[in-house]
Backbone as JSON, one array per atom type, in Angstrom:
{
  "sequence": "XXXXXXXXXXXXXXXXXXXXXXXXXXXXXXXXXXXXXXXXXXXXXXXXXXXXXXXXXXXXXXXXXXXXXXXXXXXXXXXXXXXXXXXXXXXXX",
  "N": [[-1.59, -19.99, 12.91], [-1.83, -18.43, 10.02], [0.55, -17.43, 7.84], [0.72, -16.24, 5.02], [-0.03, -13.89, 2.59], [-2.79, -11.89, 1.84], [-4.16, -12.55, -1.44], [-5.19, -10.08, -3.53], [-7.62, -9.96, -6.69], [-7.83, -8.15, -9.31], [-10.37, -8.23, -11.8], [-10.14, -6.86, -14.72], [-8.88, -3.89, -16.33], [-10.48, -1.43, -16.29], [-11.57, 1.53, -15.78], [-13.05, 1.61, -13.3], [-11.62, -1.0, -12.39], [-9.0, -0.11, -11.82], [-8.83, 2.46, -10.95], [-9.65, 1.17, -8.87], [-7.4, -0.72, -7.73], [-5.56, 1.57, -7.48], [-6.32, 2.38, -5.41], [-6.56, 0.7, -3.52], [-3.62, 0.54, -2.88], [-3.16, 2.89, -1.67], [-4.03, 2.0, 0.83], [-3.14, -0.15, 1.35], [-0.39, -2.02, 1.69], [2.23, -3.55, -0.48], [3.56, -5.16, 1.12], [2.08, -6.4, 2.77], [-0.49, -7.03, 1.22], [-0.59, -8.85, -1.97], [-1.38, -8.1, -5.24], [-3.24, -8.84, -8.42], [-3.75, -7.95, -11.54], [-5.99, -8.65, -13.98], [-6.62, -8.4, -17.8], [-7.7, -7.85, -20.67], [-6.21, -6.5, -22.84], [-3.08, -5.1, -22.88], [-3.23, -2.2, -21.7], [-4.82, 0.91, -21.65], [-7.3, 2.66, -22.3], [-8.52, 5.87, -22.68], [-11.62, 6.1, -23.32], [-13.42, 8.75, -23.35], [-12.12, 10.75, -24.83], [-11.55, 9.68, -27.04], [-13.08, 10.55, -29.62], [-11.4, 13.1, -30.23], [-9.61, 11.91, -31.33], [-10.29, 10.75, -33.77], [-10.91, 12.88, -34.98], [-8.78, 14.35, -35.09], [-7.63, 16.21, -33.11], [-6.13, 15.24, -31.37], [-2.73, 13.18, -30.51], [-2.83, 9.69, -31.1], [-1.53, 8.5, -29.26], [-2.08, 9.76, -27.12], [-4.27, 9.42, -25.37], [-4.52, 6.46, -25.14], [-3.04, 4.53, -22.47], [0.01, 2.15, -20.87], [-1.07, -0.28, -18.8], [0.72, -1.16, -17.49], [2.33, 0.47, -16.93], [1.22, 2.08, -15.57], [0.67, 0.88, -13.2], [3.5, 0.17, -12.32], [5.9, 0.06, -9.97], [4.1, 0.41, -7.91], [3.73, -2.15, -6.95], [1.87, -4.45, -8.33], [0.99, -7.09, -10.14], [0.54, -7.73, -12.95], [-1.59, -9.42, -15.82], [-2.13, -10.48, -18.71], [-4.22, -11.88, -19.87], [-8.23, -13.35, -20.84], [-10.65, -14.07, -18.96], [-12.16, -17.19, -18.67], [-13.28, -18.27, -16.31], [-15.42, -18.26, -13.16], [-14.21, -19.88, -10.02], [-15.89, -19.5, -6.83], [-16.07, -20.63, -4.67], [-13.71, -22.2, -4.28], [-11.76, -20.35, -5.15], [-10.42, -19.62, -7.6], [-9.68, -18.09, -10.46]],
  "CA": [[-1.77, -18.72, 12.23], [-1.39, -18.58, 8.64], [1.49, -16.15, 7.51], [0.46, -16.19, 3.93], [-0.35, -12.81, 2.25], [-4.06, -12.24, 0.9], [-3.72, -11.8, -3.1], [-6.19, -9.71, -4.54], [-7.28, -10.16, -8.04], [-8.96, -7.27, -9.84], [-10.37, -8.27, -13.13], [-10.65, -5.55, -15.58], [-8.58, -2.49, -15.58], [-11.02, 0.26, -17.0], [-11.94, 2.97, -14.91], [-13.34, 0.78, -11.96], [-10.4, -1.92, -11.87], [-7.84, 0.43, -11.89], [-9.27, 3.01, -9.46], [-9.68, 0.09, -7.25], [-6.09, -0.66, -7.38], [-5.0, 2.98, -7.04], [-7.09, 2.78, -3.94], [-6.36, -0.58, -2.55], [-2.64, 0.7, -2.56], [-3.07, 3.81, -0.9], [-4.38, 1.75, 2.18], [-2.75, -1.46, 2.11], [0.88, -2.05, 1.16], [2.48, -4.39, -1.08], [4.41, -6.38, 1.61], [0.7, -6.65, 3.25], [-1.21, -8.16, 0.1], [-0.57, -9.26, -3.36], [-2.69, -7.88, -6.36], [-3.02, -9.1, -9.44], [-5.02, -7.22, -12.32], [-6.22, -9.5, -15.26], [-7.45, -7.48, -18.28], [-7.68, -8.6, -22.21], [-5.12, -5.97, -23.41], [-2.22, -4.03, -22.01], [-3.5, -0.55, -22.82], [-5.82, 1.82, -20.49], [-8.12, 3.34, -23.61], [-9.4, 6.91, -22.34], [-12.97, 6.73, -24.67], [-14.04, 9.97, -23.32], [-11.12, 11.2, -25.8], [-11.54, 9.02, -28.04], [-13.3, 11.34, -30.6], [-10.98, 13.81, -30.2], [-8.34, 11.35, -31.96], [-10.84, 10.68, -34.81], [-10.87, 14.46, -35.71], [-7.43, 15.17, -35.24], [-7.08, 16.88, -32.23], [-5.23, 14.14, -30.38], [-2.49, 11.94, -31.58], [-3.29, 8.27, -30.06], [-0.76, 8.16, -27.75], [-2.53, 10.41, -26.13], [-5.63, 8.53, -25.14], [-3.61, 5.0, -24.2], [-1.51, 4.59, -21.87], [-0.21, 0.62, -20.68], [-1.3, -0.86, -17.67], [2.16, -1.72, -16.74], [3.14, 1.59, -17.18], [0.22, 2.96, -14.84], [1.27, 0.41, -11.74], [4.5, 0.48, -12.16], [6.26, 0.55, -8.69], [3.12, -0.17, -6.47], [3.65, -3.6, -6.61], [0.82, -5.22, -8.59], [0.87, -8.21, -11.4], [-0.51, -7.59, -14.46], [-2.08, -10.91, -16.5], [-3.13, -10.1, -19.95], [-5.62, -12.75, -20.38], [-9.34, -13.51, -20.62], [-11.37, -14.95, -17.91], [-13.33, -17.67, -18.91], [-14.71, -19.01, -15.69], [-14.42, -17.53, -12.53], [-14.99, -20.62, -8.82], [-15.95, -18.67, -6.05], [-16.21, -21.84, -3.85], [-12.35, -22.79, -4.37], [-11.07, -19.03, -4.93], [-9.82, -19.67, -8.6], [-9.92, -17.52, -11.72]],
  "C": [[-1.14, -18.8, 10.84], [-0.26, -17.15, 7.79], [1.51, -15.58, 6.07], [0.14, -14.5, 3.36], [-1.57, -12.93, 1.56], [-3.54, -11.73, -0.28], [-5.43, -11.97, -3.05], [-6.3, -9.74, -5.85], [-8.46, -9.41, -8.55], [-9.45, -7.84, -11.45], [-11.05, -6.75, -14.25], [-9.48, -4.41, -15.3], [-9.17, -1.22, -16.85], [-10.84, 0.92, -15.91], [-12.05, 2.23, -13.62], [-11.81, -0.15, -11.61], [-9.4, -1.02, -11.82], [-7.83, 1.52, -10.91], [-9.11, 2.34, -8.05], [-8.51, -0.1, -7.05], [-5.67, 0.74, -6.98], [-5.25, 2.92, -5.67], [-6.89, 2.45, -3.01], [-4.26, 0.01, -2.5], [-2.39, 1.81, -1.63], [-3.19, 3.5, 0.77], [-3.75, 0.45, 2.3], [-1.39, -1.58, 1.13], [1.15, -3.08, 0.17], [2.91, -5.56, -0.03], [3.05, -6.49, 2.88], [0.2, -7.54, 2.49], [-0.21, -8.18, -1.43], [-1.77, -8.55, -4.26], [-2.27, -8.2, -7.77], [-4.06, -8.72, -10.09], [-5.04, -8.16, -13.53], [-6.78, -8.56, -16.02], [-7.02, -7.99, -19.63], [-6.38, -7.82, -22.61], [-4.11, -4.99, -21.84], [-2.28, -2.69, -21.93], [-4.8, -0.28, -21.78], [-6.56, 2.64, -21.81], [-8.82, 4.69, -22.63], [-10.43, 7.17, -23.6], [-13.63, 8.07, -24.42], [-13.19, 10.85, -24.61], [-10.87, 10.96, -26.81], [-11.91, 9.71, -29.32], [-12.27, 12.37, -31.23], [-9.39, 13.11, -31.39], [-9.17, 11.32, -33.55], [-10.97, 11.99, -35.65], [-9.48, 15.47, -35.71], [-6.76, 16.04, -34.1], [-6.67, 16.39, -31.56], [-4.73, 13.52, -30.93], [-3.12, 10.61, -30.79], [-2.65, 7.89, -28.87], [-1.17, 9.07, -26.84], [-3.73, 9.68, -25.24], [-5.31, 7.5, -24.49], [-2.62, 5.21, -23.87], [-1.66, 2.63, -21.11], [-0.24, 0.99, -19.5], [0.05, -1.1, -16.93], [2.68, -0.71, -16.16], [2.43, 2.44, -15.81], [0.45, 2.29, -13.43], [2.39, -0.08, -11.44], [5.24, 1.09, -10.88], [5.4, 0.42, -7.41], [2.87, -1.02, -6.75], [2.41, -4.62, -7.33], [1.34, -6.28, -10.44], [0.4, -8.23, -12.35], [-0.63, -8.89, -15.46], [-2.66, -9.92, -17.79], [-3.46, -11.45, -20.52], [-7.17, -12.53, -20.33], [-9.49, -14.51, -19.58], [-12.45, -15.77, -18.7], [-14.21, -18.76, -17.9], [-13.89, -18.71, -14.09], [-15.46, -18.91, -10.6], [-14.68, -19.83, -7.18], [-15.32, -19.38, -4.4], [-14.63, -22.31, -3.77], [-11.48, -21.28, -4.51], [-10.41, -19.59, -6.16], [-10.4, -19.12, -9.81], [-9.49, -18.22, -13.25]]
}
């Protein structure tokens, strides 16, 4: 029996990758799996809001907030890199 922990690895954290983590923690613990989120920057961009900064009615810090900052305490890894090749067959990003 293998005592290992599965690590998950979300790539992306927009809206979808980051939901999914929210989600995947609500049902499965940290000292259950591993997750690790890969995503180009450290920064969660709300573009629905985005205008709202261009005209003044938002400063910017309103709009981004970091990734670190957002799973902070439920246990997950944050990578700020690019993926450039992802083997399905070997399980490596």
């Amino acid at each position: 029996m293998n005592s290992k922990k599965p690590h998950i690895v979300i790539l992306g954290a927009g809206f979808g990758g980051l939901y999914t983590f929210l989600h995947l923690r609500k049902h499965v613990s940290a000292r259950r799996a591993d997750i690790t989120i890969i995503n180009k920057t450290n920064h969660f961009l709300f573009t629905p809001l985005l205008h709202e900064v261009a005209t003044g009615g938002l400063a910017h810090h309103q709009v981004v907030e970091s990734i670190r900052q957002i799973t902070y305490k439920k246990g997950a890894n944050v990578l700020v890199a690019e993926v450039k090749n992802i083997n399905t067959a070997h399980k490596i990003v």
